[in-house]
Structure formats: C-alpha cells, structure tokens
DOPAGU-185030 format. One record per residue (C-alpha): chain; residue in three letters; x, y, z. Coordinates in nm, 4 decimals. Each point is the difference from the previous one (the first is absolute). Example, Ala and Ser with C-alpha at 12.3 -4.5 7.8 and 13.67 -1.06 7.14 Angstrom:
BEGIN
+-------+------+----------+----------+----------+
| kette | rest |        X |        Y |        Z |
+-------+------+----------+----------+----------+
|     A |  ALA |   1.2300 |  -0.4500 |   0.7800 |
|     A |  SER |   0.1370 |   0.3440 |  -0.0660 |
+-------+------+----------+----------+----------+
END
This chain:
BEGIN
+-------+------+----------+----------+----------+
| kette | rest |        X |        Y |        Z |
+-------+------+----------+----------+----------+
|     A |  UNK |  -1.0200 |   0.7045 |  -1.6720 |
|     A |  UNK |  -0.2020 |   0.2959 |   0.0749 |
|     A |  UNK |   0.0329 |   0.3348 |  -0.0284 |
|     A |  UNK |  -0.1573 |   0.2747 |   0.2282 |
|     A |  UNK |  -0.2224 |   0.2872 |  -0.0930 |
|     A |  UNK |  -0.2457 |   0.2053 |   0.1179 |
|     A |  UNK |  -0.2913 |  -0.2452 |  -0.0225 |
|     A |  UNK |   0.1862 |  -0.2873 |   0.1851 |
|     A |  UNK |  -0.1571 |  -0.0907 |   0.3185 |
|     A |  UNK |   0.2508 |   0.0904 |   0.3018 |
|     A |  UNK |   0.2905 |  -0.2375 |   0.1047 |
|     A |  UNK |  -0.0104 |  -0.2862 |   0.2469 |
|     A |  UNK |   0.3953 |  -0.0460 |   0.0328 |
|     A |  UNK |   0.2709 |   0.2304 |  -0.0497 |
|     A |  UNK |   0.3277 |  -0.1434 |   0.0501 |
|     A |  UNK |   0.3622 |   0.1521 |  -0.0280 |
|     A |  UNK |   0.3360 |  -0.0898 |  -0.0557 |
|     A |  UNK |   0.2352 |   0.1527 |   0.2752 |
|     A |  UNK |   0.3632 |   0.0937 |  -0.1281 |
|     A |  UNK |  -0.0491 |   0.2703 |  -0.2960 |
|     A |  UNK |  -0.3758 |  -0.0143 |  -0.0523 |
|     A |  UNK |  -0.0903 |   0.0951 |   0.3535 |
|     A |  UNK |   0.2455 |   0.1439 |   0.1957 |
|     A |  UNK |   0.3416 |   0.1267 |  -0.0853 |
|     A |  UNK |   0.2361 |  -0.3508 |   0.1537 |
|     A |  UNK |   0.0523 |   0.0153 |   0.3599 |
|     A |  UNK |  -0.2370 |   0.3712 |  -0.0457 |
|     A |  UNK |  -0.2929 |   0.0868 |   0.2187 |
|     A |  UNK |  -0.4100 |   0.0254 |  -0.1802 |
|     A |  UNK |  -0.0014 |   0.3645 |  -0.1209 |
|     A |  UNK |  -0.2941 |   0.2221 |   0.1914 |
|     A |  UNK |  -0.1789 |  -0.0626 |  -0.3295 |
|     A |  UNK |   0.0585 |  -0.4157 |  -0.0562 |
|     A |  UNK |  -0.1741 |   0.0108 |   0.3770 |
|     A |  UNK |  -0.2596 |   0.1799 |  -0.1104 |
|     A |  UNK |  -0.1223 |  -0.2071 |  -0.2975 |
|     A |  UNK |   0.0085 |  -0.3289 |   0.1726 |
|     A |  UNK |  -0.2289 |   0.1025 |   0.2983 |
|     A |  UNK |  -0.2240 |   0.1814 |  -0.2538 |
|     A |  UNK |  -0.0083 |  -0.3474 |  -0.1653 |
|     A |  UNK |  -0.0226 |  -0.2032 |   0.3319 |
|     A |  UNK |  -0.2489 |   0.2559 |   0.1346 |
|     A |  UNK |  -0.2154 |  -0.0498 |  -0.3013 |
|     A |  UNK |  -0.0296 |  -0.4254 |   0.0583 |
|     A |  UNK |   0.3086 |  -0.0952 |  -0.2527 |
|     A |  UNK |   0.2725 |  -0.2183 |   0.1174 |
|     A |  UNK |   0.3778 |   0.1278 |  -0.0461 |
|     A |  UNK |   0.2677 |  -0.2349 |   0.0238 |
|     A |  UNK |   0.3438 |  -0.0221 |  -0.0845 |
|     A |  UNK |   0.2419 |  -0.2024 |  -0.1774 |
|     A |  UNK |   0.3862 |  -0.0555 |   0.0587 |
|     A |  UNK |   0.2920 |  -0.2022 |  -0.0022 |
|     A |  UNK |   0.0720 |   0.0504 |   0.3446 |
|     A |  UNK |  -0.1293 |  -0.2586 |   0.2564 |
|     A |  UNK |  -0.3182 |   0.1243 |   0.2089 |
|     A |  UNK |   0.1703 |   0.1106 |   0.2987 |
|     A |  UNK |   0.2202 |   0.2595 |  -0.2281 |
|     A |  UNK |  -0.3107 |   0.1096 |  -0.1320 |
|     A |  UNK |  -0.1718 |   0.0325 |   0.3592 |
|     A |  UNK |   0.2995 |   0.2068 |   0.0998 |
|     A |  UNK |  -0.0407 |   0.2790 |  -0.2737 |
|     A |  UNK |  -0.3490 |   0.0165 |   0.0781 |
|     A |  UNK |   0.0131 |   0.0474 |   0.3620 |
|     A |  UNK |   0.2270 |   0.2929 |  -0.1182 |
|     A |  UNK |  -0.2472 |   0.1066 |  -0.2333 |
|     A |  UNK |  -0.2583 |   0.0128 |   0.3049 |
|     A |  UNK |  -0.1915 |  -0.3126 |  -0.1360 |
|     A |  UNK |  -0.0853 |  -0.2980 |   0.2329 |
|     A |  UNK |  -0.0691 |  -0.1985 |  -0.2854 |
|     A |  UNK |  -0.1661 |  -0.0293 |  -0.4088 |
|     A |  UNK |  -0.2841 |  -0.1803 |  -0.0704 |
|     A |  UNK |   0.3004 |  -0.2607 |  -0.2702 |
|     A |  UNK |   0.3843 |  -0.0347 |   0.0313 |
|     A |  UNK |   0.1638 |  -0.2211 |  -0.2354 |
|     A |  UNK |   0.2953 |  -0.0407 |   0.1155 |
|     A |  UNK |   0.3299 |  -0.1851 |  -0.1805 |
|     A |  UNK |  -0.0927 |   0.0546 |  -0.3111 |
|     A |  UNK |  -0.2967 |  -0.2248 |   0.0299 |
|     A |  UNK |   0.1417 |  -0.3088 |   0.2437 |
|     A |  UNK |  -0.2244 |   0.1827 |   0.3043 |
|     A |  UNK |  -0.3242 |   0.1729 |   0.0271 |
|     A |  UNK |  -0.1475 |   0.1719 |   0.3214 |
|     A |  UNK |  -0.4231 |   0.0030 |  -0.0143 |
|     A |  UNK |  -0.0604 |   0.3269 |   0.2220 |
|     A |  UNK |  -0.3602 |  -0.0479 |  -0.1035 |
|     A |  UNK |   0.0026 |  -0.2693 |   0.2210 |
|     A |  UNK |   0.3158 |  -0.0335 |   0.2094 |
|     A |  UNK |   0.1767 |  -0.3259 |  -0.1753 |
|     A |  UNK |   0.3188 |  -0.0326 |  -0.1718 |
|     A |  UNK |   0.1049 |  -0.2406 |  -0.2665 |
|     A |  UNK |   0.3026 |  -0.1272 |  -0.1771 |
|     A |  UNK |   0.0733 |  -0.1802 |  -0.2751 |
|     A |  UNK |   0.3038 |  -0.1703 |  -0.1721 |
|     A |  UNK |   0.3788 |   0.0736 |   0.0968 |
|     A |  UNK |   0.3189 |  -0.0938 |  -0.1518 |
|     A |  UNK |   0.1824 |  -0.3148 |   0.0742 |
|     A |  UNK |   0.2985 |  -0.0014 |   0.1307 |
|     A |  UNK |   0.1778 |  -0.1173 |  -0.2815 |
|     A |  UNK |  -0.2096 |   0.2178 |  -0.2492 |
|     A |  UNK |   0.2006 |   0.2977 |   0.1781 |
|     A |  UNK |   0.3018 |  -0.1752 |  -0.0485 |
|     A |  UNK |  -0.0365 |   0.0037 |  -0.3338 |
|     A |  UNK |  -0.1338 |   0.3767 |  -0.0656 |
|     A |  UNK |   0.3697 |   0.0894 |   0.2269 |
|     A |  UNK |   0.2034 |  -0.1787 |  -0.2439 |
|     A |  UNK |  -0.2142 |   0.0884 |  -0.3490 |
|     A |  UNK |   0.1085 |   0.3727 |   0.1433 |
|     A |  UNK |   0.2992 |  -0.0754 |   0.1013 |
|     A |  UNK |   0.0980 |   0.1166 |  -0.3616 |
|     A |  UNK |  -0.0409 |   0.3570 |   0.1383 |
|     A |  UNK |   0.1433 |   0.2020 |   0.3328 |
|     A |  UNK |  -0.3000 |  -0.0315 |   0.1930 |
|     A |  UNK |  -0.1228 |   0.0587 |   0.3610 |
|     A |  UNK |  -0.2628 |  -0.2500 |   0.0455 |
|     A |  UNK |  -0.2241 |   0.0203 |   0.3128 |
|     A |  UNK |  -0.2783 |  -0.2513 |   0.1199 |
|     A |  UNK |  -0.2815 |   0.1038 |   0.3114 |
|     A |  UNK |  -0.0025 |  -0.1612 |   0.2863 |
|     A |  UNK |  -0.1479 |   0.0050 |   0.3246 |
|     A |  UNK |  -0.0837 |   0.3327 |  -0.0252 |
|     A |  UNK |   0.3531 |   0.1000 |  -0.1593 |
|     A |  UNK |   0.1536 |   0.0533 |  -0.2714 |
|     A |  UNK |   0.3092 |  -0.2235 |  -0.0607 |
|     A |  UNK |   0.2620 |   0.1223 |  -0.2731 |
|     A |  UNK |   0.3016 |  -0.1838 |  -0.0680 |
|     A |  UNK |   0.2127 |   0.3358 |  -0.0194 |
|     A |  UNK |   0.0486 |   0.3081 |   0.2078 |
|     A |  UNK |  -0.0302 |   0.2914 |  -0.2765 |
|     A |  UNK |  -0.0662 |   0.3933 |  -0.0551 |
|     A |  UNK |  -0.3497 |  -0.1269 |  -0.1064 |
|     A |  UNK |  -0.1066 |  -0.2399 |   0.3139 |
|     A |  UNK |   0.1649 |   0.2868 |   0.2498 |
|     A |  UNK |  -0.2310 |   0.2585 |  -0.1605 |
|     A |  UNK |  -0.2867 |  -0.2566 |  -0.0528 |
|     A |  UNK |   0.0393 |  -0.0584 |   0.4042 |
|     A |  UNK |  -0.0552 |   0.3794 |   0.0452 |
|     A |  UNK |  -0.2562 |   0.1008 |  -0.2010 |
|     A |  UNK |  -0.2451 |  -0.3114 |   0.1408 |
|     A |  UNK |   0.1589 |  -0.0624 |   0.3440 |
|     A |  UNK |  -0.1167 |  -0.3458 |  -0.0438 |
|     A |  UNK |   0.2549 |  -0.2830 |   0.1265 |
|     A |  UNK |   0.2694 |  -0.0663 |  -0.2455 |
|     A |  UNK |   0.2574 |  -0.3122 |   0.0818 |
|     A |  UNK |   0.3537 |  -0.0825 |  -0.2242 |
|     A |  UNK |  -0.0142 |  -0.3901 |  -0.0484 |
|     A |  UNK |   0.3150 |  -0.1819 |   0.0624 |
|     A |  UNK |   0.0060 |  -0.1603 |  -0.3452 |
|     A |  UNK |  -0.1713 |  -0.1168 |  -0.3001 |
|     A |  UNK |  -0.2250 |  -0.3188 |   0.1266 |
|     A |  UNK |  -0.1166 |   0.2406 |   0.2620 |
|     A |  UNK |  -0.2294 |   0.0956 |  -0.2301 |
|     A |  UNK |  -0.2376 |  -0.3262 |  -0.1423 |
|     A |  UNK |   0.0585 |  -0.1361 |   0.3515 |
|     A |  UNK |  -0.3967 |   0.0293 |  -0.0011 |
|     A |  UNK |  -0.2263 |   0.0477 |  -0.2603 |
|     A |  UNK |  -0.1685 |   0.3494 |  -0.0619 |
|     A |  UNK |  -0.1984 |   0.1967 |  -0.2027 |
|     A |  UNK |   0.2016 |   0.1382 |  -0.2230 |
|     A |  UNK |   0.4104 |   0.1102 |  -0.0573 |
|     A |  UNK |   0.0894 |   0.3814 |  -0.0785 |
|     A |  UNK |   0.3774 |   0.0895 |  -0.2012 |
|     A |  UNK |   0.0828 |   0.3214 |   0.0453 |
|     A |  UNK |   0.1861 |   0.1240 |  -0.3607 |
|     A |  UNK |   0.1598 |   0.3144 |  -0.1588 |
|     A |  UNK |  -0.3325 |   0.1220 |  -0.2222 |
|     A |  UNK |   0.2329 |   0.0593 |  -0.2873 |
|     A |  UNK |   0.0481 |  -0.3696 |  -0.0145 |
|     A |  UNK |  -0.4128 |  -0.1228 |   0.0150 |
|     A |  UNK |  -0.1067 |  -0.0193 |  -0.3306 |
|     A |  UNK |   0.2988 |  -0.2622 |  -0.0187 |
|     A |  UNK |  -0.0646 |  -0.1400 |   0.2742 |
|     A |  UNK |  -0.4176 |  -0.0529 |  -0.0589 |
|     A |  UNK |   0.1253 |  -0.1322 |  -0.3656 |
|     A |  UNK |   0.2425 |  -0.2392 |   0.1924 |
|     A |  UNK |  -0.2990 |  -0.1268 |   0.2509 |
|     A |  UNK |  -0.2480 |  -0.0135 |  -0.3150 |
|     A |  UNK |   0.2614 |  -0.2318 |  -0.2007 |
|     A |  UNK |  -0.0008 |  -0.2544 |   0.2929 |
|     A |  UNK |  -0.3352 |  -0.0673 |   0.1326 |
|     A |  UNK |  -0.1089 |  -0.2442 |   0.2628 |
|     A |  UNK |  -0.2746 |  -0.2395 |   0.0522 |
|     A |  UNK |  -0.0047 |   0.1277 |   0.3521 |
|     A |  UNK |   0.0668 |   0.3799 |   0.0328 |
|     A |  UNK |  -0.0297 |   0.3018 |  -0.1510 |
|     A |  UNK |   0.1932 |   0.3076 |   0.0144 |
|     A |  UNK |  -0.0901 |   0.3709 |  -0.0999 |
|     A |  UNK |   0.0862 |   0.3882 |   0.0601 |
|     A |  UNK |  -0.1422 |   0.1276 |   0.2850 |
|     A |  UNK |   0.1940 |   0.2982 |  -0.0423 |
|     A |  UNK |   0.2385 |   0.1265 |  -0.2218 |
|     A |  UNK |   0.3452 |  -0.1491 |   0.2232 |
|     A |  UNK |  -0.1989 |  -0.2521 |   0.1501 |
|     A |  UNK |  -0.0704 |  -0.3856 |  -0.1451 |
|     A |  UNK |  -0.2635 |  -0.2497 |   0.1741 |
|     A |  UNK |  -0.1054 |  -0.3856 |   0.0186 |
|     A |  UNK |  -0.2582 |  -0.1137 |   0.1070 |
|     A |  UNK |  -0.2117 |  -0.3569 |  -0.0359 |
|     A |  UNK |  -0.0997 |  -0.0011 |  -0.3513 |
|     A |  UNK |  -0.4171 |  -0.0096 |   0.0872 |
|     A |  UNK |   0.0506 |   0.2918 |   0.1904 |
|     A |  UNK |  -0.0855 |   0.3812 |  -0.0874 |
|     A |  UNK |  -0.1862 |   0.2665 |   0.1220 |
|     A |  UNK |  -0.2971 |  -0.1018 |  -0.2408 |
|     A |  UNK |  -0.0342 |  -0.3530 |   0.1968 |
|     A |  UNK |  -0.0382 |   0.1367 |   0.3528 |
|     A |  UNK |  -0.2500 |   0.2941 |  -0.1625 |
|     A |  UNK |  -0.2152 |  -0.2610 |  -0.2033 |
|     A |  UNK |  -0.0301 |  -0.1335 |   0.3867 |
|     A |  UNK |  -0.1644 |   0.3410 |   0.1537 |
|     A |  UNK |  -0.2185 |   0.0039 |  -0.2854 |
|     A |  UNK |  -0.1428 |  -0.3215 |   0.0829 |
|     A |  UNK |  -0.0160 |   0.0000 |   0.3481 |
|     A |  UNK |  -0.1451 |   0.3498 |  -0.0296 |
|     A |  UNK |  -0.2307 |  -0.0495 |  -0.2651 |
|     A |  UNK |   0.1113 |   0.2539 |  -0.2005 |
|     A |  UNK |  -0.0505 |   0.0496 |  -0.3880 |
|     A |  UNK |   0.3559 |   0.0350 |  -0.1867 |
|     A |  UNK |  -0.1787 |   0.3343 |  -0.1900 |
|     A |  UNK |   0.0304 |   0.1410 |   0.3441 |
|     A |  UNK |   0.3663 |  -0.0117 |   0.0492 |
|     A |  UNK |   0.2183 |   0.2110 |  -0.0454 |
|     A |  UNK |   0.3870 |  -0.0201 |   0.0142 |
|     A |  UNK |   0.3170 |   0.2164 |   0.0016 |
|     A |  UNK |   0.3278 |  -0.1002 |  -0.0722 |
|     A |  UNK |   0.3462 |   0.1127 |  -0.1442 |
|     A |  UNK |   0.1586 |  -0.2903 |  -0.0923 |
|     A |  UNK |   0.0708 |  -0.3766 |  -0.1270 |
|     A |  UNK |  -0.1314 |  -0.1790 |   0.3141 |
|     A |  UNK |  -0.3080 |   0.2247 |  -0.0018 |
|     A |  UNK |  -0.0775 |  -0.1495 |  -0.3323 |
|     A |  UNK |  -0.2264 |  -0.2955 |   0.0599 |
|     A |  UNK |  -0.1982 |   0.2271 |   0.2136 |
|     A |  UNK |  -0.0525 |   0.2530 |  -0.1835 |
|     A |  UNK |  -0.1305 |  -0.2311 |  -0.2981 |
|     A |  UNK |  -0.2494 |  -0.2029 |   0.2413 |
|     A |  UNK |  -0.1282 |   0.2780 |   0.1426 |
|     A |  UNK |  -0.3342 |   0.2025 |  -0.1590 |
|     A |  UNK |   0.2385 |   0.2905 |  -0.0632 |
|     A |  UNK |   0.3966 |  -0.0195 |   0.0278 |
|     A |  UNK |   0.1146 |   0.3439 |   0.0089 |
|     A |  UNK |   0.4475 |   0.0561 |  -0.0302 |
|     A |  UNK |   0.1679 |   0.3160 |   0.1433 |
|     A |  UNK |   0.1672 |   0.2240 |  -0.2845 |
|     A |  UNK |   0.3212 |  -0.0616 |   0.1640 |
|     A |  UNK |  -0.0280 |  -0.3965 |  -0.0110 |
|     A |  UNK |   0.1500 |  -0.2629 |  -0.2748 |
|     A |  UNK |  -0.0875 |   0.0005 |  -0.3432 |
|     A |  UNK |  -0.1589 |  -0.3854 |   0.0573 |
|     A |  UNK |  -0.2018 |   0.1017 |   0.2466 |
|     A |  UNK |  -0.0719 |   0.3195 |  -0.2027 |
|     A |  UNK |  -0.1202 |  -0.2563 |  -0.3027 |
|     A |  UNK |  -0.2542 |  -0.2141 |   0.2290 |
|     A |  UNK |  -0.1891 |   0.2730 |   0.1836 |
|     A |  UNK |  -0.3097 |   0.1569 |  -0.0555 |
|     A |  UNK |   0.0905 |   0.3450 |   0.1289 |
|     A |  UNK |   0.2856 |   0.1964 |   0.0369 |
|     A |  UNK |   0.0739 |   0.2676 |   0.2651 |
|     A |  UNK |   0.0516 |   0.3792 |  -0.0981 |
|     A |  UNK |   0.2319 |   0.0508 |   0.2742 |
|     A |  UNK |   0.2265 |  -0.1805 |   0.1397 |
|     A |  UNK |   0.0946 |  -0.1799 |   0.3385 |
|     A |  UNK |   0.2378 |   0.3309 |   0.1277 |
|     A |  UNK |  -0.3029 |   0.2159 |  -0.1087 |
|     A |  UNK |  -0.2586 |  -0.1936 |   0.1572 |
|     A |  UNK |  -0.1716 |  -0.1328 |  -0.2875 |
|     A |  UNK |  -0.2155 |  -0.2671 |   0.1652 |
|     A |  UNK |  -0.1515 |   0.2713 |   0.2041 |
|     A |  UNK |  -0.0200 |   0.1568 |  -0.3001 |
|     A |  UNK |  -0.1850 |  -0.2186 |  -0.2069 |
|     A |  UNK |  -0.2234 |  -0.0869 |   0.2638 |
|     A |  UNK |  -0.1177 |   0.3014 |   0.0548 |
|     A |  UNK |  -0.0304 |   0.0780 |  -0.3486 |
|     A |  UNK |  -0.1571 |  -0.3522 |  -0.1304 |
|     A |  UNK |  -0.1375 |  -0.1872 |   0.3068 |
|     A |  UNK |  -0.1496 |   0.2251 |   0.2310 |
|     A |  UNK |  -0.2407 |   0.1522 |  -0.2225 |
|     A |  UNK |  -0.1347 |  -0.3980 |  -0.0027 |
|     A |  UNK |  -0.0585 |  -0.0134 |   0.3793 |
+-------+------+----------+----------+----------+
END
C-alpha cells in the first residue's frame, strides 16, 4: 500500500465506511463531514460510500443528509454497487437458501436475533428492545416473521444476528472454528455478526469502480472501523481505520484517525491530511 504525504498527487476516490467511521449509527453528517466532501466533490474527486445496509437504506440517510446521490455506494457489504458516475447498478453473488440455513443453526449455539432484508424490509425473527428502537431511529419498514424458515425462504445477500457484545469475541472464535466453503461471517459491529457469500466483500465491488472508472489504486483512499472494512482498506492505495475501530482493522491500515467517530475525526483528518492535496 501507499502512504500519503505532501508530495502525493491529489486523490481520485475517497470512499467511507458508514456506521462509526462516518457518521455516528442512525446520526446525521456533522456541518463539518458536509463540508469536506463537497470541498472534495467540488474539486473533481469522487466520494462514495460503503455499508452493510442495502442501497435503498443508504439512499434514505442521504436524502436526510440533503444529498440526491454520491458519485459510489457499495451497498451489502459488497453483494451491490450503484455507478452514480453513470446511472447503473450492479449486483453480485447472494446466499443460497440453504447456505442461510446453515449460518441460523451454526448460531443457534447463541441467543440470537437474526434478521435477513427483503423487499425493502427488514425481516427479524423476534420482536425485541433492539428491533423496536432500531424501527425508530431509521423509520424504515421493520416486519416480525412468523417462524424460522421464514427467513431462507429466498436467497439474499447476506444474514445479520443480533448478540449481547459481551459475548462476541466468543462468538467470532465460535464462527472462525467452523468455516464454510460457502459463507463467511464477521463483526460488523461490536453486538452484531454477518454472512455473507464467501467471494463477497467490500474490496470486490471497489476493485469494480476502479476498473470501470479507470482509476489507479494509489488514488484511493478508504475509511473504515472495523472487520468487514478490512479487505478494503488493504486494496485500496491508502486504508485509513478510525481510533475507535478494532484492533484487526487497526493492524491492516495505513493510517489511523486522531479523533474519533463521536468527535468527528474523518472530518478531522480530512481537513488536516487531504485537503491540503486538492
């Protein structure tokens, strides 16, 4: 990878992880995270995001952020991309139905809420504390399946479980001790495990944009917080982690914030690393 300095031509691509790297979850842009991506827009660099929420999730906090639209939105972790360069969406592999069997019962060794999207919902198998404030905070449609087999009754990009965070590190150690040939699962964040097809990550859908956009991996450069920002952050020219993100993510990046996410630290080091390169 490569690191940035003051001799380093200006970026072509800077793309962001949502939850914890961008915004504060379910939180509005600060004045200031508005501020550096229309300097950065304004001065012929594409800004894009990155999430593990499907595209129309992401299109909803935008519209509240008074955006119409980025120029890249990977959405699901990698399973969909949106082109706003030139209008076109794209989406790659999904989980069988009987892969999402399978990730229900290898976590069935836990008390978990797991939740699939769906036709512009999100489906959980349980009403809890967590999907009633969830259901506030996004006032996005949230349905209560009826049981179980509700669930992999058509396949999808990708299976969320809903833990206690005091019980992750046993349950990543439990998902790492019995892998698949067919999914993966990670931390997302710190109560919440995914799966997803085992070719996907955010990586695959940005190696994508910088083909069909021509643009040279030493001008990209990516945020992220945590284990499903990973692969990103390592194809990317720089990978740069939030100081509040995981230690493995901490380990693979280039960079790491001075502030963190609650103190607007991607605002931060923009302003203080980036914009002096425009």
């Amino acid at each position: 990878m490569i690191l940035w300095g003051d001799n380093m031509n200006k970026p072509k691509l800077v793309i962001c992880d949502l939850d914890s790297t961008l915004i504060v979850k379910h939180q509005t842009l600060t004045p200031k995270a508005k501020e550096m991506i229309d300097t950065l827009r304004n001065n012929g660099v594409y800004f894009g995001v990155a999430s593990g929420r499907p595209l129309y999730q992401i299109r909803y906090s935008m519209k509240s952020w008074g955006y119409d639209d980025f120029d890249v939105l990977i959405a699901l972790n990698g399973s969909s991309l949106w082109d706003g360069i030139h209008q076109k969406e794209y989406n790659y592999y999904v989980l069988k139905k009987e892969w999402i069997k399978e990730t229900i019962d290898l976590m069935s060794h836990f008390d978990t809420n797991p939740s699939v999207y769906r036709n512009n919902s999100q489906l959980f198998l349980k009403d809890d504390e967590m999907v009633r404030l969830y259901a506030s905070l996004t006032s996005l449609p949230v349905e209560i399946v009826e049981k179980e087999e509700d669930l992999y009754a058509e396949e999808t990009a990708k299976i969320m479980f809903r833990v206690d965070e005091e019980i992750m590190p046993e349950v990543e150690k439990w998902v790492n001790e019995h892998p698949s040939d067919h999914f993966v699962g990670f931390k997302t964040q710190p109560g919440l495990m995914e799966f997803c097809d085992k070719r996907i990550n955010k990586s695959y859908a940005l190696k994508n944009v910088f083909e069909m956009q021509n643009i040279p991996l030493e001008n990209v450069m990516a945020f992220g917080d945590t284990t499903n920002d990973n692969e990103m952050l390592k194809v990317a020219g720089t990978g740069v982690c939030m100081i509040n993100g995981s230690e493995d993510t901490k380990a693979i990046a280039d960079m790491i914030t001075e502030k963190s996410c609650d103190d607007d630290g991607w605002a931060d080091f923009m302003e203080k690393h980036v914009m002096k390169l425009l």
